[in-house]
C-alpha positions as CSV (number, residue, x, y, z in Angstrom):
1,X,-25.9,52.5,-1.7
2,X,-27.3,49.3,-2.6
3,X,-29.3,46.9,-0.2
4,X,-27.0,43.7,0.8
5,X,-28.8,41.1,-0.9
6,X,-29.8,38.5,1.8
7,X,-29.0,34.9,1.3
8,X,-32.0,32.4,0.5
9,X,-32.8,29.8,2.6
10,X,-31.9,27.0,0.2
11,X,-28.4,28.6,-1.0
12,X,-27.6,28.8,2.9
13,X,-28.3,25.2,3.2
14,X,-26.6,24.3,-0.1
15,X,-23.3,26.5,1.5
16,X,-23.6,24.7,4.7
17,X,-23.7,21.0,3.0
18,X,-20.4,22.5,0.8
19,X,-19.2,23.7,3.8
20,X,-19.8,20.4,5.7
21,X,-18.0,18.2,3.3
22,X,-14.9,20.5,2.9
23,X,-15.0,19.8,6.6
24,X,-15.7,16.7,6.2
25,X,-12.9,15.9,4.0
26,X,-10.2,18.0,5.6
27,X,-8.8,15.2,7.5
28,X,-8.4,13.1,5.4
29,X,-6.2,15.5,2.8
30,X,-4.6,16.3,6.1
31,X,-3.5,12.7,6.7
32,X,-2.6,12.1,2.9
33,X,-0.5,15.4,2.8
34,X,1.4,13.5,5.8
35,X,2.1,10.6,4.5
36,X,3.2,12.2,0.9
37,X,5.4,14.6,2.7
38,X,6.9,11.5,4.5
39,X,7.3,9.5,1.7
40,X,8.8,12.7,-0.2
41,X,11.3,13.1,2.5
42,X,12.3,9.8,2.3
43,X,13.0,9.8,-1.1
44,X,14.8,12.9,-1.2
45,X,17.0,11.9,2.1
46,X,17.7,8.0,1.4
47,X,16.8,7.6,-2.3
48,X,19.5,6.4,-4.8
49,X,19.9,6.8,-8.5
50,X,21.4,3.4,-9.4
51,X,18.5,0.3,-9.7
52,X,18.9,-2.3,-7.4
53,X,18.3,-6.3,-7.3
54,X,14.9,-7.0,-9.2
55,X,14.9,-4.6,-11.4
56,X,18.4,-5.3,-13.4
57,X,16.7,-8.4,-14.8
58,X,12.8,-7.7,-14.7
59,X,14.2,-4.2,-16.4
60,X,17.4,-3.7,-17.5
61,X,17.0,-7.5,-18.9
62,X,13.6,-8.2,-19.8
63,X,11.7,-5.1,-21.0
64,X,14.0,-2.3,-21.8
65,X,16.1,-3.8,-24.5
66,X,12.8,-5.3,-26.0
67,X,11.1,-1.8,-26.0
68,X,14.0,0.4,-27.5
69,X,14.4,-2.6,-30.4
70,X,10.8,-2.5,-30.6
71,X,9.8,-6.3,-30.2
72,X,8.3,-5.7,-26.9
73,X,4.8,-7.9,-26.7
74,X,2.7,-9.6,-24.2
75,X,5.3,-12.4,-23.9
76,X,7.4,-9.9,-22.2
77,X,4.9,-8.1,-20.4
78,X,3.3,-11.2,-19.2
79,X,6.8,-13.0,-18.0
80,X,6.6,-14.4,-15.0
81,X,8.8,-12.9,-12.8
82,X,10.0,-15.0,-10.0
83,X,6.1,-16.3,-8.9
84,X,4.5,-12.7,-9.7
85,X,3.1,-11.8,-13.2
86,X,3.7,-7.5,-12.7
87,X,1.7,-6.5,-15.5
88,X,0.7,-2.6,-14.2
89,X,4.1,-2.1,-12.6
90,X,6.0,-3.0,-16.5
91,X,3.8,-0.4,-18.2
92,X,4.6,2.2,-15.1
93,X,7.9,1.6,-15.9
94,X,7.7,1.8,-19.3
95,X,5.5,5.3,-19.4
96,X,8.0,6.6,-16.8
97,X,10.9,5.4,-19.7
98,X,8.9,7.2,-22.5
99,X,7.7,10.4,-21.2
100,X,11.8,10.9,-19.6
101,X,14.0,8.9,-21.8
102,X,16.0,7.8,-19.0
103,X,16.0,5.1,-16.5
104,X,15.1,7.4,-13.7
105,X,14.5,5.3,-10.2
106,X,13.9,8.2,-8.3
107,X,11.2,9.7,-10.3
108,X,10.0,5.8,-10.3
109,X,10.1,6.2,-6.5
110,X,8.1,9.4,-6.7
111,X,5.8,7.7,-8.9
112,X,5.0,4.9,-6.5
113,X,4.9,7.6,-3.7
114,X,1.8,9.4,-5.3
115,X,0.2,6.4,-6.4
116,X,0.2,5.0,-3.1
117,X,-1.0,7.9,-1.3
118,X,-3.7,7.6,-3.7
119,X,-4.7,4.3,-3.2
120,X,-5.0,5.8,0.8
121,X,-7.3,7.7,-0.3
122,X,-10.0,5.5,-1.6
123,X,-9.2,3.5,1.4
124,X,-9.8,6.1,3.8
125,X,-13.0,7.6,1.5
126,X,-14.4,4.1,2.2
127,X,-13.6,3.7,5.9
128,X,-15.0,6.6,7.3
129,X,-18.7,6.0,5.9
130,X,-20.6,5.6,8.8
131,X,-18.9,7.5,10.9
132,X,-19.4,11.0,12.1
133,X,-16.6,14.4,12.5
134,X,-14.4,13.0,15.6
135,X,-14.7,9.7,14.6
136,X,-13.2,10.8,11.5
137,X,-10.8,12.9,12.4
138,X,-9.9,10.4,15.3
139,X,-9.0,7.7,12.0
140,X,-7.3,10.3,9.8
141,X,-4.9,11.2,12.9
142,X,-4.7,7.3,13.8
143,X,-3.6,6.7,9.8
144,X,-1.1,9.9,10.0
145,X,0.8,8.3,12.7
146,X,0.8,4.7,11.5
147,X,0.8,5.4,7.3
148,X,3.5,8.3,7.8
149,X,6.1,6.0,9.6
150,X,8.4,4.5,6.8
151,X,7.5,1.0,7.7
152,X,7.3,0.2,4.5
153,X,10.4,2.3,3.0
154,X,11.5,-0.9,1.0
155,X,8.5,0.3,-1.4
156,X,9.2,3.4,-0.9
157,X,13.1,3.3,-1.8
158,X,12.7,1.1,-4.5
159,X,11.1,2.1,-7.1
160,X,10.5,-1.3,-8.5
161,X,7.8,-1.6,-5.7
162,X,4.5,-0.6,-7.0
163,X,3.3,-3.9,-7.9
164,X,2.3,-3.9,-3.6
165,X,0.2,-0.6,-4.4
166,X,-1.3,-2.1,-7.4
167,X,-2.0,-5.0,-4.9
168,X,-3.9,-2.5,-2.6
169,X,-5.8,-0.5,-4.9
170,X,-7.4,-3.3,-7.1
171,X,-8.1,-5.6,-4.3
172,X,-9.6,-2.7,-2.2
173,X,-11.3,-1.1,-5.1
174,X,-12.7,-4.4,-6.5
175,X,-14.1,-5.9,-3.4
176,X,-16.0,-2.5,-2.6
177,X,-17.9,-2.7,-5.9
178,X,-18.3,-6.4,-5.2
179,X,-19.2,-6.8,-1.5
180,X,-22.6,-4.5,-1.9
181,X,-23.7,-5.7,-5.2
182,X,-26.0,-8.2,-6.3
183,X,-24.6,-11.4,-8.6
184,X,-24.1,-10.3,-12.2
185,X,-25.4,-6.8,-12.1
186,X,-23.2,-4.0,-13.8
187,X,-21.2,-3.1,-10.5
188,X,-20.7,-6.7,-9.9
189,X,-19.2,-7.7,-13.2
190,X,-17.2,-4.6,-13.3
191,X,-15.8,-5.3,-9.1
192,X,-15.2,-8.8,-10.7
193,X,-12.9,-7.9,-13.5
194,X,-11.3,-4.9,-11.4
195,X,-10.2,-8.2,-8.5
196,X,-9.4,-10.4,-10.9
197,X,-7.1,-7.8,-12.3
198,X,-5.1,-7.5,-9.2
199,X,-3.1,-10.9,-10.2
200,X,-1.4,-9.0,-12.8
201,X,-0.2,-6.6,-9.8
202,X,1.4,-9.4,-7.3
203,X,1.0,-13.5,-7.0
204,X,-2.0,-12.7,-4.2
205,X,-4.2,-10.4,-6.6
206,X,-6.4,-13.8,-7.0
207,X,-6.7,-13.6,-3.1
208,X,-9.8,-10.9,-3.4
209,X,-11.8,-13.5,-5.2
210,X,-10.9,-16.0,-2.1
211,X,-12.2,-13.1,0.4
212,X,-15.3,-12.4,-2.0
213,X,-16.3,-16.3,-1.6
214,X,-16.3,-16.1,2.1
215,X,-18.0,-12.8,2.2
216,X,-21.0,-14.1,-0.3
217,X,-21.2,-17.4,1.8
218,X,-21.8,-15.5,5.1
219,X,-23.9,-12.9,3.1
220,X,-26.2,-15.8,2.2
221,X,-26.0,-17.5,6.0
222,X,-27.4,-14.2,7.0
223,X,-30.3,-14.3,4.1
224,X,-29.3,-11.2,2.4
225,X,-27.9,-13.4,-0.7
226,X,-30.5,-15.1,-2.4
227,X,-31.7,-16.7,-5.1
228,X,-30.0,-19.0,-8.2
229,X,-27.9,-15.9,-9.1
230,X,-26.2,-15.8,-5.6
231,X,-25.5,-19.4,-5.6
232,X,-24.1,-19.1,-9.1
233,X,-21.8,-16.6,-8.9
234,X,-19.7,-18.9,-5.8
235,X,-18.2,-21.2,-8.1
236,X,-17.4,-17.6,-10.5
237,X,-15.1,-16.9,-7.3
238,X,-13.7,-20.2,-6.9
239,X,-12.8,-20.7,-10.4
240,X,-11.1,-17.6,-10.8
241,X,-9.2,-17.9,-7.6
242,X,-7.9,-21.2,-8.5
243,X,-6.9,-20.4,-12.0
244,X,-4.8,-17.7,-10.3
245,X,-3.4,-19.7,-8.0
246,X,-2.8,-22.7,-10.9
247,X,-1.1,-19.7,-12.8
248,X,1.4,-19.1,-10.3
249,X,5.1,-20.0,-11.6
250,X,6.7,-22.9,-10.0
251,X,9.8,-22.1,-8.4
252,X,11.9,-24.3,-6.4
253,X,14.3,-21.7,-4.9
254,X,11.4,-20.4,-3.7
255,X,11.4,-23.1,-0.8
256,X,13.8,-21.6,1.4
257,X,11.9,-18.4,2.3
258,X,8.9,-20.7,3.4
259,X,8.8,-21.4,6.7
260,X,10.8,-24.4,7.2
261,X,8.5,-25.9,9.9
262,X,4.4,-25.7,11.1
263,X,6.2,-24.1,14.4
264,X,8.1,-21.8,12.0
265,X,5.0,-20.7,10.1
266,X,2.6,-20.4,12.9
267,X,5.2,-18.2,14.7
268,X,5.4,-15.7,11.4
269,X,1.2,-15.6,11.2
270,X,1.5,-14.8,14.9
271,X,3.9,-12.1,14.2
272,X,1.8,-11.0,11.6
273,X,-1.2,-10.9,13.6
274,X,1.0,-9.0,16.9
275,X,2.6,-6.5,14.2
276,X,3.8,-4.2,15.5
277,X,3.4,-4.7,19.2
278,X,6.0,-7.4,18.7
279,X,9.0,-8.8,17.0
280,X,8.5,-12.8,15.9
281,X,10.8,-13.7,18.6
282,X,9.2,-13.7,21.7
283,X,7.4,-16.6,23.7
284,X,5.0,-17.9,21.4
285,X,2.3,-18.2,23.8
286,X,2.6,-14.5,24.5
287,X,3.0,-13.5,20.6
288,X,-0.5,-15.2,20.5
289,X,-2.4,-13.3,23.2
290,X,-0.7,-10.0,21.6
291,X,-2.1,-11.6,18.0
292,X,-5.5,-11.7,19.6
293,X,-5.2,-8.3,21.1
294,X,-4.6,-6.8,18.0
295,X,-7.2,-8.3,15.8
296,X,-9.9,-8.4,18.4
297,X,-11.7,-5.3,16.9
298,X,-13.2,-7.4,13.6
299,X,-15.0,-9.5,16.7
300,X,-17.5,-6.5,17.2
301,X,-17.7,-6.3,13.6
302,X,-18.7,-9.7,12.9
303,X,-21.1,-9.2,16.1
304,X,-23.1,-6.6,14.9
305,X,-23.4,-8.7,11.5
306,X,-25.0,-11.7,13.1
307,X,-27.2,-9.9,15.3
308,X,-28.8,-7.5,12.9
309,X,-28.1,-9.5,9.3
310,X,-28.2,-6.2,7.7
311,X,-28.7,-5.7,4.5
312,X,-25.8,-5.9,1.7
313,X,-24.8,-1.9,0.9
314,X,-24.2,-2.0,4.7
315,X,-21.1,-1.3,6.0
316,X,-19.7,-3.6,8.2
317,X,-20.0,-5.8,5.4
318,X,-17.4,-3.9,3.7
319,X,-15.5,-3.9,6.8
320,X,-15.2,-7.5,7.5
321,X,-14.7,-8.2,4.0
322,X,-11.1,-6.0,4.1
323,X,-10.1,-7.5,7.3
324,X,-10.3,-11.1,5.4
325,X,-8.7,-10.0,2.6
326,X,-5.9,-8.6,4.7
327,X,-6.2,-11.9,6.7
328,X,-5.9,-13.8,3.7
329,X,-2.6,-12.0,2.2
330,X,-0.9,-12.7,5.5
331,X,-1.4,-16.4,5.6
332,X,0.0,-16.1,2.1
333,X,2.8,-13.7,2.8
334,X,3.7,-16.2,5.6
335,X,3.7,-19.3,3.7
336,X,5.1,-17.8,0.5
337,X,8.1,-15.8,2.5
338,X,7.6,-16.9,6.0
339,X,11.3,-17.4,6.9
340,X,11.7,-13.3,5.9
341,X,9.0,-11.8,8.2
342,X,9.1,-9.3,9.1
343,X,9.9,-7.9,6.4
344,X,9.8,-4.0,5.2
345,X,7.9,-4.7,2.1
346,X,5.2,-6.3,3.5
347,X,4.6,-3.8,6.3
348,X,2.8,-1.3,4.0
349,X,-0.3,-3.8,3.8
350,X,-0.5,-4.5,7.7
351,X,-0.5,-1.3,8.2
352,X,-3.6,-0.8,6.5
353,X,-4.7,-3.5,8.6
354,X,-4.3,-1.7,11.6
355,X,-5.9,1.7,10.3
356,X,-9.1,-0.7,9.6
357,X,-9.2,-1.9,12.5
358,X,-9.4,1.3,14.3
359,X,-12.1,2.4,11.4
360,X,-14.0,-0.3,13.0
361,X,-13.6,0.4,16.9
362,X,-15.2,3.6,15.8
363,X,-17.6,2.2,13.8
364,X,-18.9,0.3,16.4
365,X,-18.1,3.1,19.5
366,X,-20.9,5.0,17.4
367,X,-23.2,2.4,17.0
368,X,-22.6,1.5,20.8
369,X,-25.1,1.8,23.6
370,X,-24.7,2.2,27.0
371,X,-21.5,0.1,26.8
372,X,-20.5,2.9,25.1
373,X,-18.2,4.6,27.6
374,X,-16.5,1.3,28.5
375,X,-16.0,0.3,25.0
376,X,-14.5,3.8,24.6
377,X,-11.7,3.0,27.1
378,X,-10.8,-0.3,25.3
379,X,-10.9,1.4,22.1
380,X,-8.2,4.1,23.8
381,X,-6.3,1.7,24.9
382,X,-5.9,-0.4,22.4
383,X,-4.8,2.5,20.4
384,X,-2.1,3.1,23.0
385,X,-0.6,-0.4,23.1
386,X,-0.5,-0.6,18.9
387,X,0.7,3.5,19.0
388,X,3.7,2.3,21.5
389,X,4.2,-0.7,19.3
390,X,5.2,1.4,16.7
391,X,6.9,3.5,17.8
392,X,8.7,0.9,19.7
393,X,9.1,-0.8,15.9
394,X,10.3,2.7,14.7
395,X,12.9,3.4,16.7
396,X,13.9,-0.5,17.3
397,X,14.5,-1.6,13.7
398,X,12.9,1.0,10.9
399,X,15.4,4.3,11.2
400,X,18.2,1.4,11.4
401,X,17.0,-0.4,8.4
402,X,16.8,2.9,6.3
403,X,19.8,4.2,7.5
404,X,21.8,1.3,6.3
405,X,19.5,1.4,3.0
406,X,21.0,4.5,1.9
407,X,24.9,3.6,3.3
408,X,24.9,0.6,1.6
409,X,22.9,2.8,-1.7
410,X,25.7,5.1,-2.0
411,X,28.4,2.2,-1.6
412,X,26.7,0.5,-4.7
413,X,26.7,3.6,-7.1
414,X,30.0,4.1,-6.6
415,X,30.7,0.2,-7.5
416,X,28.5,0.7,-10.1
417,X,30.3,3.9,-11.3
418,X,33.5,2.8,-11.5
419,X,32.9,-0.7,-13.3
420,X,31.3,1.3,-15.8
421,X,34.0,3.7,-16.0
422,X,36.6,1.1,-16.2
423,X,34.7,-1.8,-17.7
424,X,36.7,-4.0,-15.4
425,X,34.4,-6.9,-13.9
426,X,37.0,-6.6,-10.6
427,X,35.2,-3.8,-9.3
428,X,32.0,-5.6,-8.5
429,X,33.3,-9.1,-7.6
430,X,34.2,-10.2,-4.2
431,X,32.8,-7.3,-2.5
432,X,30.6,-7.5,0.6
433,X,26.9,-8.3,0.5
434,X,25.3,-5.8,-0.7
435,X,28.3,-3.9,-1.6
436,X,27.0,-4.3,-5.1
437,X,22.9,-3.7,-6.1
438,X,22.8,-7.1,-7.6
439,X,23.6,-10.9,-6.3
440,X,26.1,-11.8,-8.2
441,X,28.6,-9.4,-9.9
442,X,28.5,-11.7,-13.6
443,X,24.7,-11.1,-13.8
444,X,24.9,-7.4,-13.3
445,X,27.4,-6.9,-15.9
446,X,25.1,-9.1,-18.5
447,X,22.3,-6.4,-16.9
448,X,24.6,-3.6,-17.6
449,X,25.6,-4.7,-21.3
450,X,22.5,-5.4,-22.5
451,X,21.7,-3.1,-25.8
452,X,20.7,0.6,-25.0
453,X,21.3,0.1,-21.0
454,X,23.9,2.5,-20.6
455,X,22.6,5.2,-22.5
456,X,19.2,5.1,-20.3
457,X,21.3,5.2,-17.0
458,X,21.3,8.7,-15.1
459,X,24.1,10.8,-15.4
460,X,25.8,10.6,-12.0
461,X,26.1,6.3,-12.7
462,X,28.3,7.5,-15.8
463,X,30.3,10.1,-13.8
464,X,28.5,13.0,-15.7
465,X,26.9,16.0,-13.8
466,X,22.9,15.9,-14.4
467,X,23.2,19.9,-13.8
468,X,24.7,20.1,-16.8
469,X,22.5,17.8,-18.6
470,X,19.4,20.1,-18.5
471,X,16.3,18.1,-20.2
472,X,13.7,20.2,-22.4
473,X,10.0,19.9,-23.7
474,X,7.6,17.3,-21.0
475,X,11.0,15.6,-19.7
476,X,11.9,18.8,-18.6
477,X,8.7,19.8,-17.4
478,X,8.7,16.5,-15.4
479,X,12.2,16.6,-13.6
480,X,11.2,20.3,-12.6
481,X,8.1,19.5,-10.8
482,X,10.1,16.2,-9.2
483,X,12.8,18.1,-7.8
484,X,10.2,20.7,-6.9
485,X,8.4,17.8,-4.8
486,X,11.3,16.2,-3.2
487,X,12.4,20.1,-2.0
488,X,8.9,20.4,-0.9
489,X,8.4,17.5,0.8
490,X,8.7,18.0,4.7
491,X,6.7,21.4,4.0
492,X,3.6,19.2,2.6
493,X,4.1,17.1,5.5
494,X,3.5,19.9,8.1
495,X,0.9,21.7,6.4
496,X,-0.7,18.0,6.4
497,X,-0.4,18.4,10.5
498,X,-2.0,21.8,10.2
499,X,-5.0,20.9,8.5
500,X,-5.7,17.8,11.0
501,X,-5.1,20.9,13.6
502,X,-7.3,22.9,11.9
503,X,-10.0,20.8,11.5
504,X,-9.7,19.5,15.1
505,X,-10.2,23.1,15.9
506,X,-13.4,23.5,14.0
507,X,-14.2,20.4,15.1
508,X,-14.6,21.6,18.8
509,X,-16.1,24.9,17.3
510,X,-18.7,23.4,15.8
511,X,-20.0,21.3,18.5
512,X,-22.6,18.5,17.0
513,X,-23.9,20.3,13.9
514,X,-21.2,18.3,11.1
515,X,-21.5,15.4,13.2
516,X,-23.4,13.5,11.1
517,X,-22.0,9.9,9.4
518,X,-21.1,10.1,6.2
């Protein structure tokens, strides 16, 4: 029998650092297992085969018939489409075309699905630096709740939504290389190209450069900017900002989903700002105070900044500089589409909003002295009041919304089937609205006969069973694991919840030993 080989000192303490970022990391996979099982169900319960509005003309128009007679260029790619420029979501769609040779929305919807719970994930990787195990798992449980909810199932059941997760993840990504670094250094210039790329996502991509400007200016009012470098690299910010916004396409239709007064607009931000405690159309006075309530957190924030004028890799820089930036995006979701607040499609960016500003209650419960315990109670009940909010939202106009999403879905395909079937024009005109996935019935017959449409349509649109259309080689491959995930997707979900359970549990277990920030 052979001696059990005892364990060194240094590979214990090499386990126990694995060990400590498994734990570490557990709740957030828990939280992002959540939402993708959410977002899965979704798409599997609600989700329709036949494209809808947008996409006829920025696809079925613009880019498919260009592709498949192979004149596609940056012309087309570059199009304005209505005041956007969607670069990254026109090569998505493309890749998705090539890899299944079919115009597949749902696997577009699955797409958008992962890539957004991805972009959660740096999110969450950046927000819970600085702050220890149950603050940690505190956040992932808070973004479980609020990030699971289909708020946002407009992205999520439309598969020509991504260009809001491109939003999220350059803006995010680039202003956390930027925010830290010094003026033209490596990580600066790379953070500056990475933001300035997030205008070929959505119109407001140039708005990261807007919140990098005020970030450097109070960087530099607190002395941790200096020198001719620093100063230089303002005007970078500002002339990239106002190219973007110079680039924007001019359109007048557009004026109708402004707000149509300064009463009108300020009552949207408000609603923005209350989201979602309350709806836009309560007393105004009251929407404000809610505003307040809600947003109140970046005040301890911007606190600690000014006391302590910390240095620039800190990270309540980082913090305030995401809560301008979302800030920012809804004064320009407001102006640019003020009279439709509040709508689904915007939702998936405040939400965000409200996960960092419970990243930064904890963040400054931690740092807290011995106001701690009454900041604690705040912190609790503000999570309450925006917890109730939501579910208030949820229940009030979300599970509504979707539900009449995927009624007036199936009505569509079946227009949509049996114009195609009959080729007469009759079956999409004079219907109800939205009776039809398109505004006018004329336009989505151009859509429809455009060369090489209606061979990429799927199946069921052409009164064909897809069972019986089995796809081989990578397509194959590809619609496996996507029916495989849309099965799976409530499963993923719940073993999300376990693993917040399970690291709750070992939380308690291990007392104050992983309770070290990150």
């Amino acid at each position: 029998m052979h001696a059990t080989r005892a364990v060194s000192p240094e590979t214990r303490r090499r386990l126990d650092r694995i060990g400590g970022i498994a734990l570490g990391l557990a709740p957030i996979l828990g939280c992002l297992l959540v939402v993708l099982g959410a977002k899965l169900w979704l798409i599997a319960t609600h989700g329709s085969p036949t494209p809808f509005w947008d996409q006829w003309d920025a696809e079925a128009v613009l880019i498919y018939p260009a592709w498949l007679q192979g004149r596609l260029g940056l012309a087309e790619l570059l199009a304005p489409h209505v005041d956007h420029r969607i670069l990254f979501t026109r090569l998505l769609a493309l890749g998705l075309l090539a890899l299944q040779d079919r115009w597949d929305t749902i696997l577009q919807m699955v797409v958008g699905a992962i890539l957004h719970v991805g972009t959660l994930a740096m999110v969450l990787v950046l927000l819970v630096r600085g702050l220890g195990a149950a603050e940690r798992l505190a956040l992932c449980c808070f973004a479980a709740l609020v990030l699971g909810l289909p708020f946002g199932a407009d992205n999520t059941l439309w598969g020509f939504q991504s260009q809001f997760y491109f939003l999220l993840l350059l803006s995010i990504a680039g202003l956390a290389l930027l925010i830290p670094a010094p003026a033209f250094g490596l990580r600066w210039w790379i953070g500056l190209v990475i933001a300035s790329a997030a205008y070929l996502g959505m119109a407001s991509g140039g708005i990261a450069l807007l919140a990098m400007l005020v970030v450097a200016v109070l960087q530099i009012a607190a002395g941790q900017r200096r020198g001719a470098r620093e100063w230089a690299a303002l005007p970078v910010y500002v002339w990239l900002f106002v190219a973007s916004w110079l680039l924007l396409p001019a359109i007048p239709g557009n004026d109708a989903l402004r707000p149509a007064t300064a009463m009108a607009f300020l009552r949207s931000l408000l609603a923005a700002g209350a989201w979602p405690v309350l709806v836009p159309q309560v007393n105004l006075a009251l929407l404000a105070v809610v505003a307040l309530v809600v947003q109140a957190p970046v005040v301890l924030v911007v606190l600690a900044l000014w006391r302590e004028r910390p240095a620039l890799r800190h990270h309540g820089w980082l913090l305030v500089g995401l809560w301008i930036w979302i800030a920012l995006q809804a004064l320009a979701i407001v102006y640019g589409r003020g009279a439709a607040f509040p709508s689904s499609r915007y939702l998936d960016v405040f939400a965000v909003g409200l996960v960092l500003n419970v990243a930064i209650l904890l963040w400054a419960l931690r740092r807290s002295g011995p106001a701690g315990r009454w900041l604690a109670v705040a912190a609790a009940a503000w999570v309450l009041v925006v917890g109730l909010g939501a579910g208030r939202w949820f229940t009030g106009s979300t599970l509504f919304e979707i539900a009449q999403r995927r009624d007036m879905a199936a009505i569509q395909t079946e227009r949509v089937k049996a114009y195609l079937a009959s080729g007469d024009i009759r079956e999409l005109q004079e219907r109800p609205p939205l009776h039809i996935p398109y505004p006018t019935a004329e336009r989505l017959a151009f859509a429809l006969a455009q060369p090489g449409i209606r061979e990429l349509l799927p199946p069921v649109l052409l009164g064909r069973d897809e069972a019986e259309e089995p796809r081989a080689g990578l397509a194959g491959f590809v619609a496996r694991q996507q029916a495989s995930l849309l099965k799976r997707g409530p499963m993923i979900g719940v073993l999300g919840l376990a693993i917040l359970l399970a690291a709750g549990i070992l939380r308690l277990r291990g007392g104050s030993r992983d309770d070290e920030a990150v």
